[in-house]
N, C-alpha and C positions, 0 to 999 in steps of 0.2 A: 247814485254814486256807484262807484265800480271797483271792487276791489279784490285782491284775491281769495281764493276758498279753499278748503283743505286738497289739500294734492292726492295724484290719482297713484292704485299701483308701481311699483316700481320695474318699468319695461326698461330702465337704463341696468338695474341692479340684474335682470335675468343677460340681457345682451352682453354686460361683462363677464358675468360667470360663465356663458360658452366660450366667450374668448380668450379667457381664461386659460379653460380647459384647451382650446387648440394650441394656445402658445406653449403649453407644456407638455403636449403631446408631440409638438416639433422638435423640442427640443430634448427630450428621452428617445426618442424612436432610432431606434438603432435595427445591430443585426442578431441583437439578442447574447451575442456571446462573452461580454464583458463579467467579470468576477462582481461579488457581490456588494465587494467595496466601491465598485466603483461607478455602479449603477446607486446604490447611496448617499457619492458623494455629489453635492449640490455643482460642483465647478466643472464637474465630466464634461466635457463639450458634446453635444447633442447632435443632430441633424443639420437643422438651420443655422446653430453657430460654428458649426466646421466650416459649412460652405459660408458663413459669413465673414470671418477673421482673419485676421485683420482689414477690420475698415476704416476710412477715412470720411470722418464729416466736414465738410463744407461752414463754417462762421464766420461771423463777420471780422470775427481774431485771427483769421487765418484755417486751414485744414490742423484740424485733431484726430490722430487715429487712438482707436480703440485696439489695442492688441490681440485680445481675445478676452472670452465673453464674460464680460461682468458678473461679481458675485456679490458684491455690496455696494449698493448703487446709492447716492445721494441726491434728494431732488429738492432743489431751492426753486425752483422758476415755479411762477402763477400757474399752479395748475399741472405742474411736472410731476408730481409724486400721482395723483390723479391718473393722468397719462401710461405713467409706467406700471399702477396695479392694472390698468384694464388688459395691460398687455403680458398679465401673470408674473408682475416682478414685484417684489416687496420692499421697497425703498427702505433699508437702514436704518437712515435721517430724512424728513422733511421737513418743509416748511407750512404751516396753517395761516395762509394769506388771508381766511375771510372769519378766524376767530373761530371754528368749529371746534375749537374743544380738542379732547379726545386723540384721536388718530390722526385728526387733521383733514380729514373727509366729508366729504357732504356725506348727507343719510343716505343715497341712493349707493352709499360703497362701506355701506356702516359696516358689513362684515368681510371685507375683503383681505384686511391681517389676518395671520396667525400667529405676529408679535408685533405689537406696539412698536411704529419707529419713534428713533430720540426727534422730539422737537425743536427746530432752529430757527432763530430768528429769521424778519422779512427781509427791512428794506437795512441793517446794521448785524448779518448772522456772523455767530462767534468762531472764528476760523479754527479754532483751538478746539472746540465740541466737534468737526467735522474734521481736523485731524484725526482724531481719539477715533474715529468711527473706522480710518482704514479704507476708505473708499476705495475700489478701483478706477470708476466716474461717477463724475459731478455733474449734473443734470440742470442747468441754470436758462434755458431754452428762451426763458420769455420773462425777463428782468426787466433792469434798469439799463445793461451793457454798459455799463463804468468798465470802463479800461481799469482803473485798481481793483477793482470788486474781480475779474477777470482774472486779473495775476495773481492775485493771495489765491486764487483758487487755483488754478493750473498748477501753483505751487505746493499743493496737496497733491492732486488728482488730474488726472487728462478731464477737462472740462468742458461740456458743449452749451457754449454761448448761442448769444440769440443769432441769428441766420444772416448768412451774406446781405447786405443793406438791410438789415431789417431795424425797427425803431424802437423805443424802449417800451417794451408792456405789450406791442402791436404784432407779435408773433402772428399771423394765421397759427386755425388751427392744423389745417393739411401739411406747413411746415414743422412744427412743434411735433405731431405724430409721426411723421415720418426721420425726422431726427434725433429723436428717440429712440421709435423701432429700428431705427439701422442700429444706433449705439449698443442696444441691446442684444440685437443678431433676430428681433422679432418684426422682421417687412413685413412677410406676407399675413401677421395678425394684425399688424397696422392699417394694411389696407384691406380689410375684412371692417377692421374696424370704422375708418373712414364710408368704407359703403355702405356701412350701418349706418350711417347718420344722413348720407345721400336721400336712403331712402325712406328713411324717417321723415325729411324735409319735402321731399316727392309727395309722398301720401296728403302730408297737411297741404299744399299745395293743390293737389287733387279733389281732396276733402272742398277746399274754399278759395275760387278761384276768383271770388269778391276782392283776395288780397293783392292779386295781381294789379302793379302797377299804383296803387296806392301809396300815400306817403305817409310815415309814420317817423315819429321822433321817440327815441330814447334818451331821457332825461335823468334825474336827481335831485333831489332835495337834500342840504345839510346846513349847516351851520352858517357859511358864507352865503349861501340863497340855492337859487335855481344853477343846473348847468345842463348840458345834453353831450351825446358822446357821438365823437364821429365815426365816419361808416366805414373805417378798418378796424374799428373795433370788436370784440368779441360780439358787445350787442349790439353793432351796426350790422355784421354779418350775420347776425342771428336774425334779424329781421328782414336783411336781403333774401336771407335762405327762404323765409315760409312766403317770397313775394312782391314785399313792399318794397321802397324807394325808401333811399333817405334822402336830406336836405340839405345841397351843395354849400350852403349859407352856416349850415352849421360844421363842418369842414373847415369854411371859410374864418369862421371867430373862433375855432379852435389853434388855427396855426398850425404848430409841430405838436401841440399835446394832445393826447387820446380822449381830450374833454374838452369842450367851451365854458366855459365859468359865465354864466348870465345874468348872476348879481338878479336881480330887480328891475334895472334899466331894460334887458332885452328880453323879455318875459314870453314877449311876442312872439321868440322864433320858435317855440314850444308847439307854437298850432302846425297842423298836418291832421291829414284823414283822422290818424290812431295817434294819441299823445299817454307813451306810457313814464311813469314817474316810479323812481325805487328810492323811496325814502332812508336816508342815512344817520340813524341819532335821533328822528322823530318818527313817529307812525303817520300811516296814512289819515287819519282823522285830523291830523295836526297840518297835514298836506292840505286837504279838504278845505282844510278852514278856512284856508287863508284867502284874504278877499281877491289880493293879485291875482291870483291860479284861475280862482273863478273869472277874470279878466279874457282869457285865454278863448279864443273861436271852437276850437275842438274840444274845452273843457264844460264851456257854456253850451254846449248843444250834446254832452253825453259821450262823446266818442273820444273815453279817457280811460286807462286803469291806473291807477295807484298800489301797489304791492304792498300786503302786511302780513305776507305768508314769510317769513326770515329764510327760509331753505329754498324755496322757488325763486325769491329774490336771489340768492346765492346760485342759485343752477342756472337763471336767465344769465349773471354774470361770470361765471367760470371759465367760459368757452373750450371745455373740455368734451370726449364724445360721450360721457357718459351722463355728464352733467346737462347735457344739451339734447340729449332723447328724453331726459326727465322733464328740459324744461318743453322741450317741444308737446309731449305728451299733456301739459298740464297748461299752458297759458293759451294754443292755439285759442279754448272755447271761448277762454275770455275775450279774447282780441274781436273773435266772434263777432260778440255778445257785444263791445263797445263801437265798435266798426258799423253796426247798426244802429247805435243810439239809444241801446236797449238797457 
């Protein structure tokens, strides 16, 4: 069996702390001569946001400008609040898409607050708690794109919706950071930050070049059976990155949603070189058992992982940069490890 192990140092948690650190050094640096008040106050426009403001983002609702530089930022989209601490902004309000508790964070950002944001609902957030908050922007990048969910927010806040055609939940990550960091006035930490993950991807590639050109499916286990996700997904592109191919077929029985639903009946399209499963509601052993799976060409011959690490499951599906050096750092060996049969 193949399953996950405890997870490695945090190279995602050191990568955001320097970028961190640059995104707030762009944005103080100045010529030194400003009065004490006004080097203290958080809203002094900086370097990067003089030259950045007013800007206009690009959505699928139309161009939203940003007037100048946000001070109280709200991030409802998958992974939005994620996004905006790597780039040294401390979201207000967020949302906690994957149950983390706490700040709403995976562990690889456990300490990136220095005050707790209000937590707001996912797929139904209370407009009324994200009024109270004052926002200057709403940060929605990688939703549902409901046209109402869109206007009650605009209706608050200048809001940046998911990206010119883009589809619901299926943001890339290169657009979601980059429309972001312009919202912010933080580009050039954005694409510091995106080369961070280039070349994260690079190494494991270079590391194993076994992955090249192989086929691998990313799947699920819950309640309704099997499903697999297709390959504009966060974990479809996660597995493109370190390599592999996905599976046109599962594309195919996906249609317009970010998932295939395979019930039972299609169990079959599960097999590929690498068949990895993230269990939802049950564990991997309860994955294991089941006699179907074992049915499976890639699961009967070993070249399978099943996920019972909760955080690493969480960081493989995030598709954030920070969340995605963590998982990169941590599942390459596994994949390894199953990729050979071992």
């Amino acid at each position: 069996m193949h399953r996950t192990s405890t997870t490695r140092p945090r190279r995602a948690l050191a990568a955001v702390s320097a970028l961190a650190v640059l995104a707030l050094a762009a944005c103080s640096s100045g010529d030194g001569s400003g009065d004490d008040a006004d080097q203290g106050d958080p809203s002094a426009s900086g370097t990067e946001g003089a030259e950045a403001f007013p800007v206009t983002i690009p959505t699928a609702f139309g161009d939203v400008e940003i007037p100048e530089e946000p001070t109280r930022v709200v991030a409802l989209g998958w992974g939005d609040a994620e996004t905006a601490l790597a780039l040294g902004v401390q979201p207000v309000g967020a949302s906690d898409w994957l149950a983390f508790g706490g700040d709403g964070v995976g562990p690889w950002l456990a300490d990136a607050y220095t005050e707790s944001p209000e937590i707001i609902g996912t797929l139904e957030p209370s407009y009324e708690q994200i009024a109270v908050l004052d926002p200057d922007v709403i940060l929605d990048t990688k939703s549902s794109g409901d046209p109402e969910r869109y206007e009650r927010l605009s209706e608050i806040a200048p809001t940046i919706g998911i990206p010119e055609g883009g589809e619901a939940y299926l943001t890339p990550m290169e657009d979601q950071v980059g429309m972001i960091a312009a919202a912010l006035g933080r580009s050039d930490a954005g694409e510091q930050l995106l080369a961070e993950v280039d070349d994260a991807f690079a190494a494991a590639r270079d590391e194993h070049p076994e992955f090249d050109g192989k086929t691998a499916v990313i799947g699920s286990y819950w309640a309704e059976g099997f499903g697999a996700y297709v390959s504009t997904s966060a974990r479809g592109e996660f597995i493109q990155g370190l390599g592999f191919s996905t599976k046109p077929e599962i594309d195919e029985a996906a249609g317009e949603e970010f998932s295939a639903n395979l019930g039972t009946e299609n169990v079959d399209l599960l097999d590929a070189d690498l068949t990895v499963i993230q269990p939802i509601g049950f564990t991997a052993a309860d994955v294991e058992a089941l006699p179907i799976f074992q049915t499976v060409p890639s699961v009967a011959d070993g070249r399978y992982v099943v996920f019972d690490d909760e955080d690493l499951s969480s960081a493989f599906s995030l598709g954030t940069p920070t969340a995605v050096i963590y998982a990169i750092d941590n599942v390459v060996p596994l994949f390894a490890e199953a990729l050979a049969g071992k």
